[in-house]
C-alpha positions in Angstrom: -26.6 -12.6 -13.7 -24.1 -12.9 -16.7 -20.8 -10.9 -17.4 -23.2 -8.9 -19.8 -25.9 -8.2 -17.2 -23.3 -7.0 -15.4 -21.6 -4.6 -18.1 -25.1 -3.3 -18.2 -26.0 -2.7 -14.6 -22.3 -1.5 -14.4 -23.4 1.0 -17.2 -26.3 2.1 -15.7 -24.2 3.1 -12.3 -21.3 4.1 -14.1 -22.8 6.5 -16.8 -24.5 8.5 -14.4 -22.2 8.4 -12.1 -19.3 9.0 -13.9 -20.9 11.9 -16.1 -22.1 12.8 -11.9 -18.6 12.7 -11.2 -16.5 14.7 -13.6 -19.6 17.5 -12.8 -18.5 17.0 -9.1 -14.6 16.6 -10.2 -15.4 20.8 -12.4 -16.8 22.1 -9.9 -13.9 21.0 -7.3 -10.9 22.4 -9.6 -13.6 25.6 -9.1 -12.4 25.5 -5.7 -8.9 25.0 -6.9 -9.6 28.3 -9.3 -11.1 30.5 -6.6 -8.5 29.7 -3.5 -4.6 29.5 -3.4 -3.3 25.9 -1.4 -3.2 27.7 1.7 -6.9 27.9 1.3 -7.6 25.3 -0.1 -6.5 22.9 2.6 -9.1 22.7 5.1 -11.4 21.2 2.7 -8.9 18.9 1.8 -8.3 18.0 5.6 -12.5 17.8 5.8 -12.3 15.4 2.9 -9.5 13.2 4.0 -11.4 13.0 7.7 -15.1 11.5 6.4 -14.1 8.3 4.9 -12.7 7.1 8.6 -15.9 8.6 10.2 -18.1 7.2 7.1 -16.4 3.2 8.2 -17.4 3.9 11.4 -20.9 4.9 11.0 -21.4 2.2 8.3 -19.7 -0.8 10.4 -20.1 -3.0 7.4 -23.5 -3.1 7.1 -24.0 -2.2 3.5 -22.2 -6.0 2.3 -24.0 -7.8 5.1 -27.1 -7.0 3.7 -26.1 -8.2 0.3 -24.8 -11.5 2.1 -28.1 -12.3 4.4 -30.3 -11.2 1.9 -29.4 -14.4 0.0 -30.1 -16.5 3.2 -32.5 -15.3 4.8 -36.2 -13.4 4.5 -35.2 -10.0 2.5 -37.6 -8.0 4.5 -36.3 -8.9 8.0 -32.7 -8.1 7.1 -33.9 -4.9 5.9 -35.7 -4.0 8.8 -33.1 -5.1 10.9 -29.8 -3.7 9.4 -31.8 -0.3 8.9 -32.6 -0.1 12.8 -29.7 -0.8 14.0 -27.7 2.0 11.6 -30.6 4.0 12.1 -30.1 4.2 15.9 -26.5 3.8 16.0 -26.3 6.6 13.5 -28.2 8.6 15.9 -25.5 8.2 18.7 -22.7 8.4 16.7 -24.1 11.8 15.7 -24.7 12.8 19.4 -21.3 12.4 20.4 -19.6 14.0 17.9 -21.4 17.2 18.5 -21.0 16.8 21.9 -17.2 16.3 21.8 -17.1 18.9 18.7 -14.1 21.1 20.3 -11.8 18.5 21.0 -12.4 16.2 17.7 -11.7 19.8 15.8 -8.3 20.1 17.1 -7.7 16.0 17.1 -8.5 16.5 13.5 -6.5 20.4 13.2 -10.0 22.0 12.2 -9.8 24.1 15.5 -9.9 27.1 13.1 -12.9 26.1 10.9 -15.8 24.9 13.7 -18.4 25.6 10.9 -17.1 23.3 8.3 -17.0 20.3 11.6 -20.3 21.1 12.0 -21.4 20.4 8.3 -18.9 17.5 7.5 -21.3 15.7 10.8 -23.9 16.5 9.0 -23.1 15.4 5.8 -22.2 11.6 7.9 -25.2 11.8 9.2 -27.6 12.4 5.8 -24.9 9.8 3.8 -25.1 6.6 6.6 -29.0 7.1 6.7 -29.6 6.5 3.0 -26.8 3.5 3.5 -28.8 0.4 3.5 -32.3 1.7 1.4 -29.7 1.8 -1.2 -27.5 -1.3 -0.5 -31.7 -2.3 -1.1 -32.0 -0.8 -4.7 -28.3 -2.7 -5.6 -29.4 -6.4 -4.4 -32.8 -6.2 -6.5 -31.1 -4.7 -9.3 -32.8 -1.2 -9.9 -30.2 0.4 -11.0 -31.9 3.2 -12.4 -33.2 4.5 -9.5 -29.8 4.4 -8.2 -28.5 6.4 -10.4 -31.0 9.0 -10.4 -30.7 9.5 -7.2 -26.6 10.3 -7.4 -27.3 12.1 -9.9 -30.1 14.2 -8.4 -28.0 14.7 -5.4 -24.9 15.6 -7.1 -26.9 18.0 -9.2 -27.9 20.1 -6.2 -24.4 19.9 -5.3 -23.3 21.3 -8.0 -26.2 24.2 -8.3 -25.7 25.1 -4.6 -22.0 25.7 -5.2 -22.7 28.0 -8.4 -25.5 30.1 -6.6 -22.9 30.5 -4.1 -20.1 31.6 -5.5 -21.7 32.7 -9.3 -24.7 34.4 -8.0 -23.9 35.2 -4.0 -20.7 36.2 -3.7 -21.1 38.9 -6.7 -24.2 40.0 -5.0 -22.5 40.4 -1.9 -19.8 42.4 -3.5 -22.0 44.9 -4.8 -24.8 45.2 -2.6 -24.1 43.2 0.7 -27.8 44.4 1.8 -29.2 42.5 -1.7 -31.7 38.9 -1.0 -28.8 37.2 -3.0 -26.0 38.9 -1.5 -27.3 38.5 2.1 -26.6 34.6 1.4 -22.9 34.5 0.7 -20.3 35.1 4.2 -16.8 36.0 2.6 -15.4 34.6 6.6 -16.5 31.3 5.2 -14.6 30.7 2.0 -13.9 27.3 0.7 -16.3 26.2 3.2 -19.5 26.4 1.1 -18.5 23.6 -0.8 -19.0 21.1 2.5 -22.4 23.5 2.9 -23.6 22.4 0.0 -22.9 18.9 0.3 -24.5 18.6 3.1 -27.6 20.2 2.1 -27.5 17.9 -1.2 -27.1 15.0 1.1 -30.1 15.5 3.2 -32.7 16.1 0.3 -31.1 12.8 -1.2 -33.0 11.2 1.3 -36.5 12.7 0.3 -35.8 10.5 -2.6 -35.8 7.4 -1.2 -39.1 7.6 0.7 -40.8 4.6 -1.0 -37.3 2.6 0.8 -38.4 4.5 3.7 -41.7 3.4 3.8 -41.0 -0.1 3.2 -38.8 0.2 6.4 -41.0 -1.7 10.0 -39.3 -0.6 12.9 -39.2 -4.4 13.9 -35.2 -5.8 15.4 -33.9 -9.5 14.8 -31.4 -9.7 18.0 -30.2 -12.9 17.0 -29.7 -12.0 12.9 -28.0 -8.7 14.3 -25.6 -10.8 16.4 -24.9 -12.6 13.2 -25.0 -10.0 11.2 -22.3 -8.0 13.7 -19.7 -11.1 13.8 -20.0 -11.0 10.1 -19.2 -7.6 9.7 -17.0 -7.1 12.6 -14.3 -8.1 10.3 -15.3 -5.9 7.7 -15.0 -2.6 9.9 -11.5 -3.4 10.3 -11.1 -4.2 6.9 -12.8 -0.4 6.4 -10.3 1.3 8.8 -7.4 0.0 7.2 -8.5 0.7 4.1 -9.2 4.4 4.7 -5.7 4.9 6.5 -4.4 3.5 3.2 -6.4 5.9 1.0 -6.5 9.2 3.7 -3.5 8.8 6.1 -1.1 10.7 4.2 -3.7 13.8 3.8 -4.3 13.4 7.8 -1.5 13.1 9.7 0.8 15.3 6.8 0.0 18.2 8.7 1.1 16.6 11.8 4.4 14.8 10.7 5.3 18.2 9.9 4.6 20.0 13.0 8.2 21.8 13.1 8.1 23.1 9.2 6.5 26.7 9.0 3.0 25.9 8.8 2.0 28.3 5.8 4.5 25.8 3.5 3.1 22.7 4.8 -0.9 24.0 4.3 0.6 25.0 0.9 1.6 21.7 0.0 -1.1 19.9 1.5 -3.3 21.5 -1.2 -1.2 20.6 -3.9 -1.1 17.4 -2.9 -4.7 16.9 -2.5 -5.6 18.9 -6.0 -3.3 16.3 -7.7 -5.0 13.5 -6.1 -8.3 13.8 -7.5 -6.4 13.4 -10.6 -5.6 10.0 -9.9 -9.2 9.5 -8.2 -10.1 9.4 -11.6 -9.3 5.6 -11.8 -11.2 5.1 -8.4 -14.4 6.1 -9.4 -14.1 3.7 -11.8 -13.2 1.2 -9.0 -15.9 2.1 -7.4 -18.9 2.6 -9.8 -17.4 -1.5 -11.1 -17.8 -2.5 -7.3 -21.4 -1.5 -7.0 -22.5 -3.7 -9.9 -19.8 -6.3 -8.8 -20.4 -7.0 -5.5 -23.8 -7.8 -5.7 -22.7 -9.8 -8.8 -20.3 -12.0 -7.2 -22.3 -12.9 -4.2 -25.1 -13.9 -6.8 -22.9 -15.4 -9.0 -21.2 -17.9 -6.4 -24.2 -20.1 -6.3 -23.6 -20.9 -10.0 -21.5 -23.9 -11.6 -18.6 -22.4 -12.8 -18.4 -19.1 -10.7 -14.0 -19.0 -10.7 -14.2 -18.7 -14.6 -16.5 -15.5 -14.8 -14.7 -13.7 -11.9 -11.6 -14.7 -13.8 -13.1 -12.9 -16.6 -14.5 -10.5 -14.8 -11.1 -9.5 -13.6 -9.5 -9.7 -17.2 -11.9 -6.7 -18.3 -11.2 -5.1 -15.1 -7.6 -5.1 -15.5 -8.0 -4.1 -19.6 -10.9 -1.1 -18.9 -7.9 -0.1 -16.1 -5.3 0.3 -18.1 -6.8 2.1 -20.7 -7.8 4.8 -17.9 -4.1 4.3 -16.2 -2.7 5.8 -20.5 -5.6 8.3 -20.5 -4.4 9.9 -17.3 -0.8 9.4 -18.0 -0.1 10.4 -21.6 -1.9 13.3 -21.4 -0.8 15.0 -18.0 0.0 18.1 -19.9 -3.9 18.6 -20.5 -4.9 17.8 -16.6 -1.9 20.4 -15.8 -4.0 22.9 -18.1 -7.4 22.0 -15.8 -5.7 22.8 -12.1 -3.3 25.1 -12.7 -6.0 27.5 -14.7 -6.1 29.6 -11.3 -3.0 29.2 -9.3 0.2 28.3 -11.1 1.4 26.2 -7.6 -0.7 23.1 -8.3 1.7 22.4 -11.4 4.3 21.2 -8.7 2.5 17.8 -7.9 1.8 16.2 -10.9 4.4 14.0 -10.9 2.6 12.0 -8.3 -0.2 11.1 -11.0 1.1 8.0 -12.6 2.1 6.8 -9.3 -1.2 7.2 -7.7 -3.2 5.9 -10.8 -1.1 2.4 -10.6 -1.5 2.2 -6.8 -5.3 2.5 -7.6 -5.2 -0.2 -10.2 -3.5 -2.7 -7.8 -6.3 -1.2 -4.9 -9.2 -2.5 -7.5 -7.3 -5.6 -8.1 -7.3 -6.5 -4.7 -10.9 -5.3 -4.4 -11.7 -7.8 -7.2 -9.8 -11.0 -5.1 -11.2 -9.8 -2.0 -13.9 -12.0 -3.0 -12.6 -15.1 -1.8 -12.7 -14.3 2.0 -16.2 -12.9 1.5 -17.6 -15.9 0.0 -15.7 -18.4 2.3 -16.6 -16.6 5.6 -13.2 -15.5 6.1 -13.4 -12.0 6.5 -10.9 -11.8 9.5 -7.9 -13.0 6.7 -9.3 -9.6 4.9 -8.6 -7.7 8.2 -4.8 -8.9 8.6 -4.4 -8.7 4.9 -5.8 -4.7 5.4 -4.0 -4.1 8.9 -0.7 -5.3 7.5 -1.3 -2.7 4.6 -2.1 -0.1 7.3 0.9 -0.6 9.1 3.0 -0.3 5.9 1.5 3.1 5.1 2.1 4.3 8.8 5.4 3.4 8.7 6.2 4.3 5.5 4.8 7.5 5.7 6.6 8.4 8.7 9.4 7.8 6.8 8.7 9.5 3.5 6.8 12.2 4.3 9.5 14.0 6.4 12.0 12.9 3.3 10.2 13.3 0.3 7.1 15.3 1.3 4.1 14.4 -0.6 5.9 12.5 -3.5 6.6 10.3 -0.5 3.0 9.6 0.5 2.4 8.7 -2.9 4.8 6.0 -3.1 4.0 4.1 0.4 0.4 4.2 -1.0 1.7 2.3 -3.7 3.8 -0.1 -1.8 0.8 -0.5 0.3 -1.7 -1.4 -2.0 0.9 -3.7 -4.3 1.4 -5.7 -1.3 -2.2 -6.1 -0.8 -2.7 -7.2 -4.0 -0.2 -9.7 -3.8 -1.1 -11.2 -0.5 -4.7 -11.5 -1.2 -3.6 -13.4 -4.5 -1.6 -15.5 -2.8 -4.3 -16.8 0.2 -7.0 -16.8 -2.8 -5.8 -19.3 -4.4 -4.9 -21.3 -1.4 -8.7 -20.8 0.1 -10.6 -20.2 -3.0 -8.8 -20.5 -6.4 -10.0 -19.0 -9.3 -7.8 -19.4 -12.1 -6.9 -15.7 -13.3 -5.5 -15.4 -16.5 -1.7 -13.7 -14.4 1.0 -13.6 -16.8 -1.1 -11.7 -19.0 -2.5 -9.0 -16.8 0.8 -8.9 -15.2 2.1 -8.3 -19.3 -0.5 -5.4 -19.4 0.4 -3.5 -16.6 4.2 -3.4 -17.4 3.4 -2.6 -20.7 1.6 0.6 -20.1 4.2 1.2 -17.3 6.8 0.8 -19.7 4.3 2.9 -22.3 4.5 5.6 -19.6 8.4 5.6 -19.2 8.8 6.1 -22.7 6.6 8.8 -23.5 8.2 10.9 -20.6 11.8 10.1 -21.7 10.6 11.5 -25.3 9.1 14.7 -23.9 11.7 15.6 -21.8 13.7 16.0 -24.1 12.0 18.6 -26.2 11.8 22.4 -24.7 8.5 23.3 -23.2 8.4 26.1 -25.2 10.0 24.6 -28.2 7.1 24.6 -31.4 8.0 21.3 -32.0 6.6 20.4 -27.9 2.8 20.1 -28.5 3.0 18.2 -31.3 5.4 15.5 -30.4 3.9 15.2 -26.9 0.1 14.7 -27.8 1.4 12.9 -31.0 2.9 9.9 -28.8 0.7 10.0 -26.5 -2.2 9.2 -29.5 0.4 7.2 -31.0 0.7 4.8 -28.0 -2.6 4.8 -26.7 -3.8 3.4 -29.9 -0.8 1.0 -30.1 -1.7 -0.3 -26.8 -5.3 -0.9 -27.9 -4.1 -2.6 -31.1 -2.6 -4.7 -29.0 -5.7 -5.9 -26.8 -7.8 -6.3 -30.3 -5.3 -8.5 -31.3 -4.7 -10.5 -28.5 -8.6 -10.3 -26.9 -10.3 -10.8 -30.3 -12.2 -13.5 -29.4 -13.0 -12.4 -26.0 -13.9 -9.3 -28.5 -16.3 -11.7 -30.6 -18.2 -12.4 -27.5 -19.2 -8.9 -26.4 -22.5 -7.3 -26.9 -23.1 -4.8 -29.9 -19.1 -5.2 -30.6 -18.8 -8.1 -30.9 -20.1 -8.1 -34.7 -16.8 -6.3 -35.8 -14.4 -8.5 -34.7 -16.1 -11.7 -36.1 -14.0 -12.8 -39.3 -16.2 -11.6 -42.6 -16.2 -15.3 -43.8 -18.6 -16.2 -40.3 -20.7 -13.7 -41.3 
């Protein structure tokens, strides 16, 4: 697959899923409309819980199967990988319902068994689709793919509006009403995890030509391979989601003698300003879904370093770009989450320092390739472990100092350090000759971009007349400096591109 096979697969799971996404990311500042931060935090809490569960149900599975697919028959490792999360997903299940009461507290949901109950479920529904999807990405259909994201996030969506749109004002009239009868003011912010599950589970009607293909027939000694491959990979999964999610988990707990109404309160400012800088994730992620099949392809070919060099240069490039969007104009994202509750206003200063930690978590996403492709997957591990220790530690330390503008910044220590390390053994095990100084250029640059625009506004009155138009007229100003800047320097990277790349070739070639 080329670099431009790849922009277009990544197109064809980004589009949908990014248009999928900012749907999903409306709908969730709805929640940020309709309830306070004290409210607001349990689905926070539920949200910060699933991507540790999710690791755990997953075990690794989904990047095995793009790995043994390419060495061994397609549908034995299919048949094989889907029993074994089929059953294990089963069990998993099982015991979390069983042990319901105690995870709930473990997890300070005690108060809100209901929404424990549906975040299972949504586990459950989500793992099951797991590897008939991983199957869509390794023979390159992405369209189905993204149909069925989007189909699912659609229902999300319309389950959330009947709820609260057509429900709730139902109930409030006529409680006795067919449409009112479906909306329980007791369960409040809850109905967005409702829906989501419900989503989830039709998802899977979806796939049932995947499920069909599926034999119940179980390789023991491919799974044993299989598992010692991916054994690495769970850990790699846990200490990546106590980078991502400790700070949302355990703030509740490191703050056990504060008045707890203050700490709920600023747990839901903090997680309303995150999605913010989630933004830049889901374009980690949606790149990784077209990428990771990619590179496992691509390492059979001659010459496999340069593209994922290049690979990464576009990465770095696309990221920055999103880094200035987010940044410059923080006045406009203040308008979207404070249109309810003035209170989420407070954390936006943790933004910029989230997006950059997520630019150095898809750098290191993009290097993690090495240890993938050279079997060393247990380097990944102490590589991820290390980064988990440093966001215990540090926020143990912040949090208690700086409250949530201290989470921010271990996540950002975290992740740099990752990034750096995984550099560092890549090109010791696996060098591919990344183009450094220059990325390392761009990110200062917009850093520096960043600095500057704040220094300018911050000077100006809020209320001033002169405010509006100084702030959005730098911010234009220096976005399209900063892309100046990449024509000039990238033009004949520029040349190369599809579609483009006609208007950056000089008139005379033409």
């Amino acid at each position: 697959m080329s670099i431009k096979k790849l922009a277009g697969q990544t197109l064809w799971y980004g589009v949908p899923r990014i248009f999928s996404r900012f749907l999903y990311f409306g709908i969730s500042l709805l929640g940020i409309q309709l309830y306070d931060p004290n409210n607001s935090y349990p689905y926070i809490q539920i949200y910060a819980v699933i991507p540790f569960l999710n690791t755990l149900y997953t075990y690794g599975l989904e990047t095995s199967y793009f790995r043994f697919a390419q060495l061994y028959d397609k549908q034995k490792v299919y048949n094989t990988l889907f029993t074994s999360i089929l059953c294990s997903t089963i069990l998993f299940t099982l015991i979390l319902l069983m042990f319901r009461e105690p995870f709930a507290r473990l997890i300070e949901m005690e108060r809100f068994p209901d929404y424990v109950l549906w975040m299972i479920g949504i586990l459950f529904f989500d793992t099951l689709y797991t590897i008939p999807m991983a199957k869509l990405r390794q023979e390159e259909r992405p369209r189905k793919y993204a149909f069925i994201n989007m189909a699912a996030v659609m229902l999300n969506i319309a389950l959330v509006l009947f709820f609260y749109y057509v429900a709730r004002p139902a109930h409030e009239k006529d409680p006795g009403s067919f449409p009112g009868s479906w909306f329980d003011p007791s369960i409040g912010i809850g109905y967005f995890i409702l829906s989501n599950m419900i989503a989830s589970g039709a998802a899977l009607l979806l796939l049932y030509k995947e499920f069909s293909a599926f034999q119940f027939k179980f390789d023991y000694s491919l799974w044993k391979e299989v598992i010692r491959y991916s054994a690495p990979l769970v850990i790699v999964g846990f200490g990546g989601m106590i980078n991502e999610m400790l700070s949302r988990v355990v703030y509740l707990k490191v703050l056990s003698d504060e008045p707890a109404q203050e700490v709920e309160r600023e747990l839901g400012i903090f997680g309303a300003n995150y999605k913010l800088a989630v933004l830049i994730t889901i374009f980690i992620q949606i790149f990784r879904m077209a990428a990771e099949p990619f590179f496992f392809n691509q390492s059979k070919h001659e010459g496999a370093q340069k593209t994922y060099a290049r690979v990464m240069k576009f990465f770095v490039i696309a990221c920055c770009f999103m880094f200035l969007i987010i940044s410059l104009f923080l006045d406009f994202w203040k308008i979207l989450i404070t249109s309810g509750f003035d209170d989420y206003g407070e954390g936006l200063r943790i933004v910029p320092i989230l997006s950059m930690a997520g630019i150095f978590l898809g750098i290191y996403y993009n290097l993690s390739i090495w240890y993938k492709l050279t079997g060393k997957n247990m380097t990944g591990a102490w590589i991820t472990l290390s980064g988990a220790m440093i966001t215990i530690v540090l926020n143990l330390v912040l949090i208690k100092e700086f409250r949530y503008v201290g989470a921010s910044w271990a996540t950002f220590v975290c992740y740099g350090f990752m990034m750096v390390i995984s550099y560092i053994l890549g090109q010791k095990y696996y060098p591919v000759p990344y183009p450094k100084k220059k990325l390392i250029t761009y990110l200062v640059i917009v850093s520096l971009i960043y600095i500057l625009h704040e220094a300018i506004v911050r000077n100006i009155p809020s209320g001033s007349a002169y405010y509006l138009p100084v702030y959005y007229g730098t911010s234009v100003m220096f976005f399209l400096a900063f892309a100046l800047l990449i024509v000039k320097v990238e033009r004949k990277e520029m040349e190369k591109m599809p579609v483009i790349g006609k208007y950056f070739k000089p008139k005379n070639s033409l």
